[in-house]
VEXBALUM-804919 format. One record per atom (N, C-alpha, C): residue number from 1; residue in one letter; x, y, z. Coordinates in nm, 4 decimals. Example, Ala and Ser with C-alpha at 12.3 -4.5 7.8 and 13.67 -1.06 7.14 Angstrom:
# residues 2
+-----+-----+----------+----------+----------+
!   n ! res !        X !        Y !        Z !
+-----+-----+----------+----------+----------+
!   1 !   A !   1.3190 !  -0.5690 !   0.7800 !
!   1 !   A !   1.2300 !  -0.4500 !   0.7800 !
!   1 !   A !   1.3200 !  -0.3300 !   0.7800 !
!   2 !   S !   1.2850 !  -0.2250 !   0.7080 !
!   2 !   S !   1.3670 !  -0.1060 !   0.7140 !
!   2 !   S !   1.2900 !   0.0030 !   0.7870 !
+-----+-----+----------+----------+----------+
***
This chain:
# residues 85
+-----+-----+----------+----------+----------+
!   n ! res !        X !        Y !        Z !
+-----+-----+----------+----------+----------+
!   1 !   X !   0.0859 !  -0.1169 !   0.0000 !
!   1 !   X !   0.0000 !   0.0000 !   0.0000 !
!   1 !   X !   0.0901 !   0.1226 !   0.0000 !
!   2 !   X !   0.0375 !   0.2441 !  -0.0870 !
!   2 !   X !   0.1472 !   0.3208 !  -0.0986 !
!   2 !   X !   0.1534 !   0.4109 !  -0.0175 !
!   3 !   X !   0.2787 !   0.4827 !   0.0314 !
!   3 !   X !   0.2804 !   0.5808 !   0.1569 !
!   3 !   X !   0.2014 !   0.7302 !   0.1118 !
!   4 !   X !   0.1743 !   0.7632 !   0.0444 !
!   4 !   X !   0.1272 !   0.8730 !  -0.0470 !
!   4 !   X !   0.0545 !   0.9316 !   0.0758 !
!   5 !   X !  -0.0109 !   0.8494 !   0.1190 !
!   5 !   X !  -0.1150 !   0.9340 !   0.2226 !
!   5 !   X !  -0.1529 !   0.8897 !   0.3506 !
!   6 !   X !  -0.0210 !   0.8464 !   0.4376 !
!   6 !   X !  -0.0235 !   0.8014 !   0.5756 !
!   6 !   X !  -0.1687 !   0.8266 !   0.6634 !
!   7 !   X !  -0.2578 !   0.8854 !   0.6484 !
!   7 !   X !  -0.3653 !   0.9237 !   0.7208 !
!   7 !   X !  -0.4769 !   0.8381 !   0.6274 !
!   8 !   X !  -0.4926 !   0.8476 !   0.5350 !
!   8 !   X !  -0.5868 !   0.7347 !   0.4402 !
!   8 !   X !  -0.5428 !   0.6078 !   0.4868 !
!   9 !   X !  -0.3812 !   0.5672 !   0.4981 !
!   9 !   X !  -0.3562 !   0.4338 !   0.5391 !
!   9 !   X !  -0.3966 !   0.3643 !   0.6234 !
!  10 !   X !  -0.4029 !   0.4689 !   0.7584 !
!  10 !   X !  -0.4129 !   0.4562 !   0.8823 !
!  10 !   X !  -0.5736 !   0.4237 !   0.9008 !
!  11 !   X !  -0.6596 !   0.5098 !   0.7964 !
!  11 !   X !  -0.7774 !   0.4978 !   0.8645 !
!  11 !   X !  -0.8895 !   0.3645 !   0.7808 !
!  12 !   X !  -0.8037 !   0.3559 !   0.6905 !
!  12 !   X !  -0.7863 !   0.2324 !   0.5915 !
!  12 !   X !  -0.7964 !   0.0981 !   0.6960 !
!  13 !   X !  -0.6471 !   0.0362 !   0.7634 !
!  13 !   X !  -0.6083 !  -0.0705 !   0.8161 !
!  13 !   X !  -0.7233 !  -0.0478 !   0.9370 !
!  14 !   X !  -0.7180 !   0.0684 !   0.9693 !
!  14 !   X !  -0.8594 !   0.0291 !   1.1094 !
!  14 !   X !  -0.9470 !  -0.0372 !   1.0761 !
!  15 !   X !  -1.0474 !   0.0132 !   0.9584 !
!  15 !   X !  -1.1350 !  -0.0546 !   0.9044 !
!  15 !   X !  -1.0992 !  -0.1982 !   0.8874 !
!  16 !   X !  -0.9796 !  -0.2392 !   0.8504 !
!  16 !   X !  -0.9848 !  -0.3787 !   0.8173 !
!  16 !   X !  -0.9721 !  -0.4245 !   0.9712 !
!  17 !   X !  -0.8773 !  -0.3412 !   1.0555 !
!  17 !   X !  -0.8843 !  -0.3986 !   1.1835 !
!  17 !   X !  -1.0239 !  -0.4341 !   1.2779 !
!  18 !   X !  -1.1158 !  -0.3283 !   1.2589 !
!  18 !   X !  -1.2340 !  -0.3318 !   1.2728 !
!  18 !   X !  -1.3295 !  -0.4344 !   1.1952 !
!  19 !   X !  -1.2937 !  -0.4846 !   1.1591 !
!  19 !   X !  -1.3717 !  -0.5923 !   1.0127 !
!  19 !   X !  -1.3270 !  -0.7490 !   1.1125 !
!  20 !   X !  -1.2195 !  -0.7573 !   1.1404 !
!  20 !   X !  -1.1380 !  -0.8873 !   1.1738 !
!  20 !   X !  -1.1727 !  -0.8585 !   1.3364 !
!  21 !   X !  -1.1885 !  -0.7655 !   1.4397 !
!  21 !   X !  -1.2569 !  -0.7823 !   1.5378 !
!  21 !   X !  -1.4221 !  -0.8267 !   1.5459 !
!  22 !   X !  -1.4577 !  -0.7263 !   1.4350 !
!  22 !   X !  -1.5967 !  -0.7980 !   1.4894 !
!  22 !   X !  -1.6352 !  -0.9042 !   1.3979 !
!  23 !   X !  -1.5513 !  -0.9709 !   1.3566 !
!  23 !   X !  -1.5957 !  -1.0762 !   1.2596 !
!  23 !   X !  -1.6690 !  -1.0325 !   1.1459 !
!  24 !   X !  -1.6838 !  -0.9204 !   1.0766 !
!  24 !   X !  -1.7835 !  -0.8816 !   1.0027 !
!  24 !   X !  -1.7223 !  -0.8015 !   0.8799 !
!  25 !   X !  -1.7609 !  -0.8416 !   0.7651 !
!  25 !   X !  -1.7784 !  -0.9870 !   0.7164 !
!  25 !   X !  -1.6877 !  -1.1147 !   0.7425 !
!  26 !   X !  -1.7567 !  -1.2308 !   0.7764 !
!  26 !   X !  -1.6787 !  -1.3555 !   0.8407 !
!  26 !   X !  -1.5695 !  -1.3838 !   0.7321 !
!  27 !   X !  -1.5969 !  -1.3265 !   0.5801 !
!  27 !   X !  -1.4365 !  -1.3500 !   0.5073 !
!  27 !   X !  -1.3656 !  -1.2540 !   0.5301 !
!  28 !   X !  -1.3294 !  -1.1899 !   0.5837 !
!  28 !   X !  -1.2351 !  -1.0830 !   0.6227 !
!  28 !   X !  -1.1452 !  -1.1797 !   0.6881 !
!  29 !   X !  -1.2406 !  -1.2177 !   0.7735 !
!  29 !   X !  -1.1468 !  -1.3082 !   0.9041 !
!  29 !   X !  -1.0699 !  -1.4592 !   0.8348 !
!  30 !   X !  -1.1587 !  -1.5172 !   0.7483 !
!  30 !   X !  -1.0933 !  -1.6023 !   0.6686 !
!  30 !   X !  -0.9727 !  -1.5774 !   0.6007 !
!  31 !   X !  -0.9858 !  -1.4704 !   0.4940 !
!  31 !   X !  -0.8566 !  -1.4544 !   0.4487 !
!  31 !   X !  -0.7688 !  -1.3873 !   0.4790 !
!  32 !   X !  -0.7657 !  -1.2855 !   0.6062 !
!  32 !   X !  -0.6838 !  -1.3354 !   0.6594 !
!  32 !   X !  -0.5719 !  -1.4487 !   0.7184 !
!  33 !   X !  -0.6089 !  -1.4914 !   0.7485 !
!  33 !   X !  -0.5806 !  -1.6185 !   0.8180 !
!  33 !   X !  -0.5315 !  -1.7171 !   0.7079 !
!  34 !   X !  -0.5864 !  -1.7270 !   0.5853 !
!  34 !   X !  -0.5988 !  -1.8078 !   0.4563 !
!  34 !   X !  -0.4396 !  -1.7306 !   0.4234 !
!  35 !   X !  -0.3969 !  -1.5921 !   0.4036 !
!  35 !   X !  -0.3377 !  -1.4812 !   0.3830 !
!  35 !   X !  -0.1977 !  -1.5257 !   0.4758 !
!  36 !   X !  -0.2391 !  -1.5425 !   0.6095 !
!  36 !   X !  -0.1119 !  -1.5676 !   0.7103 !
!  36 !   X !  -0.0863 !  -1.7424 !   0.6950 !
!  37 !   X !  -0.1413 !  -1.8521 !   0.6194 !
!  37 !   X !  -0.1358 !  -1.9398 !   0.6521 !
!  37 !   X !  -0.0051 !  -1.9637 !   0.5283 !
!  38 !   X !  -0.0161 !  -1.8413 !   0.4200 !
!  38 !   X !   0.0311 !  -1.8596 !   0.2878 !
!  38 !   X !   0.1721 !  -1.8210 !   0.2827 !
!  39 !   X !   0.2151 !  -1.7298 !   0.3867 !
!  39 !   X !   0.3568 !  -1.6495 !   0.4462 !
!  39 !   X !   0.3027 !  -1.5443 !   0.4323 !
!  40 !   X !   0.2129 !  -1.4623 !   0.4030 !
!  40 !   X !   0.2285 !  -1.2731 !   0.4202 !
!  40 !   X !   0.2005 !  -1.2829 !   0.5989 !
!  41 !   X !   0.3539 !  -1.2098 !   0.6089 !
!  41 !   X !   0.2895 !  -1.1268 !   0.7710 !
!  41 !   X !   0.1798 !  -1.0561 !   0.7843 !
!  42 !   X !   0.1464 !  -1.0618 !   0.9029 !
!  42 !   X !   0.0259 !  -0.9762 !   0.9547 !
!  42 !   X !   0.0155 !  -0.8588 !   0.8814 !
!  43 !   X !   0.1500 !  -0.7848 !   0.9078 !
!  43 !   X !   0.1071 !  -0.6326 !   0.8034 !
!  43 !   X !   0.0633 !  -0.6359 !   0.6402 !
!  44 !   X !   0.1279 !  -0.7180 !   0.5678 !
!  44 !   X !   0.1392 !  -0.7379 !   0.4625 !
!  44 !   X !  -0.0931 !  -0.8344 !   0.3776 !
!  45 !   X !  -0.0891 !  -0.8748 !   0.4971 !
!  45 !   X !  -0.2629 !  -0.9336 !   0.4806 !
!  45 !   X !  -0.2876 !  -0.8288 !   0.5153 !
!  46 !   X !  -0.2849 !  -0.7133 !   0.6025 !
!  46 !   X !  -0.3724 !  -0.6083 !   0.6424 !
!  46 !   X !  -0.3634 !  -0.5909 !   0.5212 !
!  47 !   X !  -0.2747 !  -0.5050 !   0.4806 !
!  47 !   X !  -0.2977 !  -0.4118 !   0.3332 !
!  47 !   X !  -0.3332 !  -0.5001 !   0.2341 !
!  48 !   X !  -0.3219 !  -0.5832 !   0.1638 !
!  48 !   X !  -0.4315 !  -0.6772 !   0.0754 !
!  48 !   X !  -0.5208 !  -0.6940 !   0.1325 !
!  49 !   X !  -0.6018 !  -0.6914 !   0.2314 !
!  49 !   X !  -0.7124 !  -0.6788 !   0.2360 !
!  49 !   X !  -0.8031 !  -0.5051 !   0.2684 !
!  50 !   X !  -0.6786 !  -0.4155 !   0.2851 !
!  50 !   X !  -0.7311 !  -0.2907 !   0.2815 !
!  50 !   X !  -0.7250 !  -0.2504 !   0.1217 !
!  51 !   X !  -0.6651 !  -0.3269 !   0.0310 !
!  51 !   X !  -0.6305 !  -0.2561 !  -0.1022 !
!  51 !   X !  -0.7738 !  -0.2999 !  -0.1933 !
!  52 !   X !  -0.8725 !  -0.4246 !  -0.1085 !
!  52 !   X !  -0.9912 !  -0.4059 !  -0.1927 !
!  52 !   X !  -1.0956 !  -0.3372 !  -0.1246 !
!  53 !   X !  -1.0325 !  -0.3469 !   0.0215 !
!  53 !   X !  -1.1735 !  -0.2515 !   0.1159 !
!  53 !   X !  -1.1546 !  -0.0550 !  -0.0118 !
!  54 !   X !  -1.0143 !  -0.0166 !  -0.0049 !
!  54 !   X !  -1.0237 !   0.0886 !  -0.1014 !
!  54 !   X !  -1.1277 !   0.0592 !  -0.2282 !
!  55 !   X !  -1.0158 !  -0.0421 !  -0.3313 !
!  55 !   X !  -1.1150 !  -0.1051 !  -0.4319 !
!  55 !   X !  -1.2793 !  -0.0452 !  -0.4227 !
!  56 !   X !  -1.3314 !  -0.1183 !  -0.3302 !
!  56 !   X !  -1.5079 !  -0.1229 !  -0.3205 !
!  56 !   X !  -1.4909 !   0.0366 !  -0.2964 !
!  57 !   X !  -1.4536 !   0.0992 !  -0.1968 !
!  57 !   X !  -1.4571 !   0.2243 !  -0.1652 !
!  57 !   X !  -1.4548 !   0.3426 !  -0.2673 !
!  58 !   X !  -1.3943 !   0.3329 !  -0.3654 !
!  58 !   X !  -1.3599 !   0.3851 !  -0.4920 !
!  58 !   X !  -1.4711 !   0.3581 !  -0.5934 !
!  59 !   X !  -1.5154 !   0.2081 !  -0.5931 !
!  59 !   X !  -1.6609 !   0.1961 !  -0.7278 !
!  59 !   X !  -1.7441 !   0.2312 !  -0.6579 !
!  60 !   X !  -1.7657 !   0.2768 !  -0.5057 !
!  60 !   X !  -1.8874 !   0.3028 !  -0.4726 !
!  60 !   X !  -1.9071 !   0.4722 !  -0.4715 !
!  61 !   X !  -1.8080 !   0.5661 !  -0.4886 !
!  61 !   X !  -1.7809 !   0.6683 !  -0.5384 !
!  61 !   X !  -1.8122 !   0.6695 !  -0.6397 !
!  62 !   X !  -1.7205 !   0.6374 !  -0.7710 !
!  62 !   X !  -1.6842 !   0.6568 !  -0.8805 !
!  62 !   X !  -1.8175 !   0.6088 !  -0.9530 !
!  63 !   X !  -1.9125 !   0.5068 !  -0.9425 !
!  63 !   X !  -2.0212 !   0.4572 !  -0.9908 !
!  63 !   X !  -2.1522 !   0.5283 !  -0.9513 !
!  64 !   X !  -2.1755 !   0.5684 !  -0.7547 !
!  64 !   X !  -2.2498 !   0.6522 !  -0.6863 !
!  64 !   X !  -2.3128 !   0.5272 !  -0.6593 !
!  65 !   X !  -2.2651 !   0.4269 !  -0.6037 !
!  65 !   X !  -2.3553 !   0.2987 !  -0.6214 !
!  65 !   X !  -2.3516 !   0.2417 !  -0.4965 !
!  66 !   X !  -2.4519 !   0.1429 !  -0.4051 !
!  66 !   X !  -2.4573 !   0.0565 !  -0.2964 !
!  66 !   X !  -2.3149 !   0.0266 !  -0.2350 !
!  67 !   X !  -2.2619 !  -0.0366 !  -0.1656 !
!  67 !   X !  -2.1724 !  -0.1027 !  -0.1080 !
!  67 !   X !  -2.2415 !  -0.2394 !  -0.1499 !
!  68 !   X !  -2.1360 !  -0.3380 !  -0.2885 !
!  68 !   X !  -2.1479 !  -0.4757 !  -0.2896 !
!  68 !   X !  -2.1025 !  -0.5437 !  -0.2335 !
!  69 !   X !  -2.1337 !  -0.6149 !  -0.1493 !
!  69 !   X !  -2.1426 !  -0.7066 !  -0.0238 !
!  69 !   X !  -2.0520 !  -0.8383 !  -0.1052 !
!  70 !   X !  -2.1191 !  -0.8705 !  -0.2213 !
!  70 !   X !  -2.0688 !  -1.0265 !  -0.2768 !
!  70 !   X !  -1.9645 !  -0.9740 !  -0.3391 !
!  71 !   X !  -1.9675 !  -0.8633 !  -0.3944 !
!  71 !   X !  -1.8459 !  -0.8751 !  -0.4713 !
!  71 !   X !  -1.7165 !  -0.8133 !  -0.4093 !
!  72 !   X !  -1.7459 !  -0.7397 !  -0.2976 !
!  72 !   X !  -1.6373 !  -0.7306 !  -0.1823 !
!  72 !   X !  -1.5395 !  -0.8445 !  -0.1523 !
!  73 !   X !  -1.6824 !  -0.9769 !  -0.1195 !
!  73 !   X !  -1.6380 !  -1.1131 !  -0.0535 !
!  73 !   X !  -1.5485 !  -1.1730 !  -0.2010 !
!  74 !   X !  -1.6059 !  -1.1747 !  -0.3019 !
!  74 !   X !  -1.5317 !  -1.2323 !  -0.4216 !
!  74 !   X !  -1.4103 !  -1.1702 !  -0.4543 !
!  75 !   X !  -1.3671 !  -1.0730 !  -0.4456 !
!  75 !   X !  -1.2480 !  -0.9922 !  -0.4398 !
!  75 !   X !  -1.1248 !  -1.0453 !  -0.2762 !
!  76 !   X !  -1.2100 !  -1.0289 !  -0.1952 !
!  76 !   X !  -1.1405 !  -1.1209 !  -0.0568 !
!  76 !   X !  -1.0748 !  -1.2254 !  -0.0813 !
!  77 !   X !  -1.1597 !  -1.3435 !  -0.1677 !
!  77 !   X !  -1.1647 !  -1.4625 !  -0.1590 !
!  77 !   X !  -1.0620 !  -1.4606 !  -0.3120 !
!  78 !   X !  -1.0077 !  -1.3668 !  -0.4118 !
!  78 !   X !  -0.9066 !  -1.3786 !  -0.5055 !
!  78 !   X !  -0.7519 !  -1.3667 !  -0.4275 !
!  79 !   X !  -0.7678 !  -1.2581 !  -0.3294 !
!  79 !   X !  -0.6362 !  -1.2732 !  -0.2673 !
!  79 !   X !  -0.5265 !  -1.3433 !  -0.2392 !
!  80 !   X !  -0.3755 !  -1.3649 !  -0.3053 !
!  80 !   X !  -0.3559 !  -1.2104 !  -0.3351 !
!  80 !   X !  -0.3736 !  -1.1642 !  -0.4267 !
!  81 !   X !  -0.4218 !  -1.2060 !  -0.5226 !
!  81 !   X !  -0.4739 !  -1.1352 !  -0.6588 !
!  81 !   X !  -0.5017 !  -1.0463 !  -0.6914 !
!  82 !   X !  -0.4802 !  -0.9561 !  -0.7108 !
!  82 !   X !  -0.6117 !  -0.7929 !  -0.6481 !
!  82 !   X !  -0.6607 !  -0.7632 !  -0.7686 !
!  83 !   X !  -0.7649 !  -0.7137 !  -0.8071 !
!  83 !   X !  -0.8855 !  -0.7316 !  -0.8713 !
!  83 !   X !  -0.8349 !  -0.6276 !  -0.9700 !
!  84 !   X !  -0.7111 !  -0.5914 !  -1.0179 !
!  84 !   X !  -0.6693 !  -0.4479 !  -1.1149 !
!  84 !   X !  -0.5752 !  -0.5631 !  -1.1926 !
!  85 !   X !  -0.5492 !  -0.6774 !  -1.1419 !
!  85 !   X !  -0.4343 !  -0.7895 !  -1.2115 !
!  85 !   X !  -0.4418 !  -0.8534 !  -1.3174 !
+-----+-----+----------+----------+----------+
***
């Protein structure tokens, strides 16, 4: 994830940190874990999984559209793949 904007980063990884505390969505917590089982350190799964929480964050701007729930999880579940690859 790029340093460009240490305060986006920051408030970025909460969200994912916040995602993996409350279990919500339960694939957050999966791939994680799927993520650490593969060798990425802890930091390194945060940000693949903050680089599609952006992702969604960006088409739901850029489109003016819902937050997609499935296609959040289907983007999760490509990791590390990231959905621009």
């Amino acid at each position: 994830m790029s340093e460009a904007n240490p305060a986006l980063k920051t408030a970025v990884l909460k969200a994912v940190d916040e995602q993996l505390q409350k279990n919500e969505p339960p694939e957050t917590n999966k791939t994680y874990k799927r993520l650490r089982r593969k060798g990425y350190s802890h930091q390194e799964a945060r940000e693949l999984i903050a680089a599609i929480l952006l992702a969604e964050m960006y088409d739901i701007i850029k489109y003016q559209r819902d937050h997609d729930e499935q296609k959040y999880v289907k983007n999760l579940k490509r990791l590390p793949t990231l959905p621009w690859d």
